[in-house]
Residue frames as a rotation matrix with the C-alpha (Angstrom) as fourth column:
UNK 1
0.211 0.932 -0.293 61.66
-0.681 -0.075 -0.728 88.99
-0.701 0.354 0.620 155.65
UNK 2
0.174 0.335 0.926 61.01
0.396 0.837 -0.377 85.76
-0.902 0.432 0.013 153.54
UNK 3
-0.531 -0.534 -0.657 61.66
-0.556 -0.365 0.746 85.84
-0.639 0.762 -0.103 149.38
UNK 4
0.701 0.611 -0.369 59.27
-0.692 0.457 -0.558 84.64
-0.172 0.647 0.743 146.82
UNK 5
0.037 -0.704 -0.709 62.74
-0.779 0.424 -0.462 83.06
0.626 0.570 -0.533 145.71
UNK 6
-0.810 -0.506 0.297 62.84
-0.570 0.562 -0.599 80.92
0.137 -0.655 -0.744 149.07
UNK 7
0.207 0.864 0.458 59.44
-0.650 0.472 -0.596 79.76
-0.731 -0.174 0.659 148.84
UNK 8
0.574 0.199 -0.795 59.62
-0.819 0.160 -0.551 78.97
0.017 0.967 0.254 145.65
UNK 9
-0.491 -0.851 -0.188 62.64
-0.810 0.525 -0.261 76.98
0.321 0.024 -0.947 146.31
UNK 10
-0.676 -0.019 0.737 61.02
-0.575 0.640 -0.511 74.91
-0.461 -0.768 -0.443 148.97
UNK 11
0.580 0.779 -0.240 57.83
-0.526 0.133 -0.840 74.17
-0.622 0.613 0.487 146.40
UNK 12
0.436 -0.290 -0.852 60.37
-0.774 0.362 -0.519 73.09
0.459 0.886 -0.067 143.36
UNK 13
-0.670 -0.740 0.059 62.69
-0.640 0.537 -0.550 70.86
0.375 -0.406 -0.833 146.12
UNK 14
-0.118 0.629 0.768 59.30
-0.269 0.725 -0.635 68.93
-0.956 -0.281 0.084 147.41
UNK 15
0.560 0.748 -0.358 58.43
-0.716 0.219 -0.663 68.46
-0.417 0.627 0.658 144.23
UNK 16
0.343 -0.852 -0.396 61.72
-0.857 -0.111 -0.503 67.27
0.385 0.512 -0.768 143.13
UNK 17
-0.873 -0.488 0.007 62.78
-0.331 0.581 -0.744 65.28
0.359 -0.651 -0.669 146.17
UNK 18
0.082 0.468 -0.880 60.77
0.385 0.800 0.461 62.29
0.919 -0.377 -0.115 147.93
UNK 19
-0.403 -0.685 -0.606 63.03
0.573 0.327 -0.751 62.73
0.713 -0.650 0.261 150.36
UNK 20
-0.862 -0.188 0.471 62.67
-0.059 -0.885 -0.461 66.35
0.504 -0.425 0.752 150.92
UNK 21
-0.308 0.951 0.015 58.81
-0.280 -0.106 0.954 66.03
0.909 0.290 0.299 150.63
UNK 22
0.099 0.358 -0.928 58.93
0.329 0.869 0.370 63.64
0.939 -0.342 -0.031 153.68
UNK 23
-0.653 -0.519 -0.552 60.69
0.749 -0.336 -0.571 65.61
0.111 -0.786 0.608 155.74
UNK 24
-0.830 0.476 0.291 57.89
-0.300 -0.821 0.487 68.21
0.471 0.316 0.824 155.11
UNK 25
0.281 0.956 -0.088 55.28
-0.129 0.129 0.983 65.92
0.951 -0.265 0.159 156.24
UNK 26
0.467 -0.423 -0.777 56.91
0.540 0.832 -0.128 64.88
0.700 -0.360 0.617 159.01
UNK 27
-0.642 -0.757 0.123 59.40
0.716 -0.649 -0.258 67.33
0.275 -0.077 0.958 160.20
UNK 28
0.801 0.481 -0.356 56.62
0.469 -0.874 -0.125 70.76
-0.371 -0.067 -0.926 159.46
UNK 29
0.955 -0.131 0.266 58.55
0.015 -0.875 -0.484 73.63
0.296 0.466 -0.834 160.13
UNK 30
0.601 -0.743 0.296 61.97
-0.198 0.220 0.955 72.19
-0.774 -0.633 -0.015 160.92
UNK 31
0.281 -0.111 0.953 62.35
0.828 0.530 -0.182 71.21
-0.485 0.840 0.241 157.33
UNK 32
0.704 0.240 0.668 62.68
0.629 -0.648 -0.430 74.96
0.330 0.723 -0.607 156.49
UNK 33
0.721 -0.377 -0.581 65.18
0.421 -0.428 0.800 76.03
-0.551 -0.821 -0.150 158.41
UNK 34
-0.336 -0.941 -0.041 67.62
0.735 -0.290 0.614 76.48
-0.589 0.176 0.789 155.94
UNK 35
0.060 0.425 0.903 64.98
0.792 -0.571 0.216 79.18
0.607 0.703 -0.371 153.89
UNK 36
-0.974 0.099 -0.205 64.85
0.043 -0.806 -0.591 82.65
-0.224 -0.584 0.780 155.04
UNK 37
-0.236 0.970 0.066 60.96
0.602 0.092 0.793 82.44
0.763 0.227 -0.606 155.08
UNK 38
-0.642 0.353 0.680 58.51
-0.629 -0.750 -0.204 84.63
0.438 -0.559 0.704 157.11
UNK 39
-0.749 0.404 0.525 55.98
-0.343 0.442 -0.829 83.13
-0.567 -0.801 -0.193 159.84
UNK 40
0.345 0.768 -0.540 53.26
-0.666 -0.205 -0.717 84.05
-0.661 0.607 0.440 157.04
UNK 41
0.329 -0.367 -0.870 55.12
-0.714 0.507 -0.483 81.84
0.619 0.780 -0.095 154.10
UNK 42
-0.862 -0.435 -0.259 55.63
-0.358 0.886 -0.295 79.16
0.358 -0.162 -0.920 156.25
UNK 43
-0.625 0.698 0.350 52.15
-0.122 0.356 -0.927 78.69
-0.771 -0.622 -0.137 157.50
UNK 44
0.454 0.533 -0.714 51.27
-0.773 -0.163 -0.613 78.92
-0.443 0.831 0.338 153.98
UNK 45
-0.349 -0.679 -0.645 53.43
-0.744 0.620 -0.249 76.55
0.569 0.393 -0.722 153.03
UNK 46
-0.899 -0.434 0.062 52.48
-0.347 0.617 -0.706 74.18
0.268 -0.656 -0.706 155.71
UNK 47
-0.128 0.991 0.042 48.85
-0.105 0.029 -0.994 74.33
-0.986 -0.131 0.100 155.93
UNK 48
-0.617 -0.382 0.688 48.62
0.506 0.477 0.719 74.50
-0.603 0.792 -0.102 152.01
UNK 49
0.297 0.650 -0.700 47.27
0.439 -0.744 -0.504 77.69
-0.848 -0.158 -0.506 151.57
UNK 50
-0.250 -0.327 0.911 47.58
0.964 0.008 0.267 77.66
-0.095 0.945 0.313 147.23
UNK 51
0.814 0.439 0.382 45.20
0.422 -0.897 0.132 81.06
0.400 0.054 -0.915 147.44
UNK 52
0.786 -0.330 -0.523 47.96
0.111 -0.757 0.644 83.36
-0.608 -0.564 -0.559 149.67
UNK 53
-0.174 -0.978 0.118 50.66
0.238 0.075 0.968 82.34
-0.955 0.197 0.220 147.85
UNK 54
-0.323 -0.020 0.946 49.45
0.945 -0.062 0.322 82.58
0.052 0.998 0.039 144.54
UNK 55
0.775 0.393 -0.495 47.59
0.591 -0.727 0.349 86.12
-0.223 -0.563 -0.796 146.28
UNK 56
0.861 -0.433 -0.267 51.50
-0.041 -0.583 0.811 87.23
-0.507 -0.687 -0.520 146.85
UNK 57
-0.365 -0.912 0.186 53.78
-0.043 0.216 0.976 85.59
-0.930 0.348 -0.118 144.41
UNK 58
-0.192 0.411 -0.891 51.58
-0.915 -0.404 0.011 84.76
-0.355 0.817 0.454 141.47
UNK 59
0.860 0.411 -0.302 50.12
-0.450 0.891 -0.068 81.46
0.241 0.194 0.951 139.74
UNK 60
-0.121 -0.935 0.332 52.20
-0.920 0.231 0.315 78.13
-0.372 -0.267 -0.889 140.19
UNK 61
-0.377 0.227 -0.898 52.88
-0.608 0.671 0.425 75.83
0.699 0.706 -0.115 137.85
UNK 62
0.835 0.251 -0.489 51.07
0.027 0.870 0.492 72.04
0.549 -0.424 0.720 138.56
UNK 63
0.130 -0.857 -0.499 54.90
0.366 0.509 -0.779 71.03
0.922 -0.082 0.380 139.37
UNK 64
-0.718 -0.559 0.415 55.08
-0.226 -0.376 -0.898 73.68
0.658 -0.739 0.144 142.35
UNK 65
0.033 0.784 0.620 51.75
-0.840 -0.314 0.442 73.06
0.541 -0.536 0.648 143.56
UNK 66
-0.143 -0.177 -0.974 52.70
-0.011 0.984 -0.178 69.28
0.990 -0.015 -0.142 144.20
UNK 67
-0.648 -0.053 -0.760 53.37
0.719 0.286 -0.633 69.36
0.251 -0.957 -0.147 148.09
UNK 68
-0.516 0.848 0.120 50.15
-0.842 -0.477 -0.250 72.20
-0.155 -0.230 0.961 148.58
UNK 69
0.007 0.711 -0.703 48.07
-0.817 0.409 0.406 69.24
0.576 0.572 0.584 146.96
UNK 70
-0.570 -0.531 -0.627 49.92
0.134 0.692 -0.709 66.74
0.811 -0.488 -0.323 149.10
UNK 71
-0.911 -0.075 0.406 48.87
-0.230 -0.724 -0.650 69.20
0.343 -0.685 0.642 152.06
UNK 72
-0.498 0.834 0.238 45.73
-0.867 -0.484 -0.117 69.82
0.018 -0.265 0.964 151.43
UNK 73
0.281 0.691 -0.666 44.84
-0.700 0.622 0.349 65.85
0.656 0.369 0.659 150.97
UNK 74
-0.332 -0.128 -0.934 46.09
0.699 0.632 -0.335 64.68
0.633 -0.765 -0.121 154.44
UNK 75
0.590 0.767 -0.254 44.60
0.253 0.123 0.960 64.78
0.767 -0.630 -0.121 157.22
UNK 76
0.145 -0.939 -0.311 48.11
0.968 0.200 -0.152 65.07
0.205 -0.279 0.938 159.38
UNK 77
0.462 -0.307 0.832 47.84
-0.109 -0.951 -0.290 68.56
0.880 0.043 -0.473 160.65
């Protein structure tokens, strides 16, 4: 089972990293391999579903929401 702590991670490291961020758009759910994430927290994560997560983990700053916003403003699904 997935950790608020591993999401979180992946949220502060897009925000953080270009790099990382790319590999997110790109990549999906290959980028995440090194999180212990659930099926649920990665399709959140990946689809940019700000409601579930915030639903399950609580608000997130602007800074984490960065690559949800990213998400939710491409087209690239």
């Amino acid at each position: 089972m997935g950790e608020a702590g591993d999401l979180l991670a992946v949220l502060g490291r897009a925000a953080e990293d270009g790099g990382y961020l790319a590999q997110l758009f790109e990549k999906g759910s290959r980028a995440l391999g090194e999180y212990d994430l659930t099926l649920e927290e990665e399709a959140a994560l990946l689809s940019g579903d700000i409601r579930w997560i915030e639903e399950r983990f609580g608000p997130l700053s602007e800074t984490l929401k960065r690559w949800l916003i990213c998400r939710l403003q491409t087209e690239r699904w």
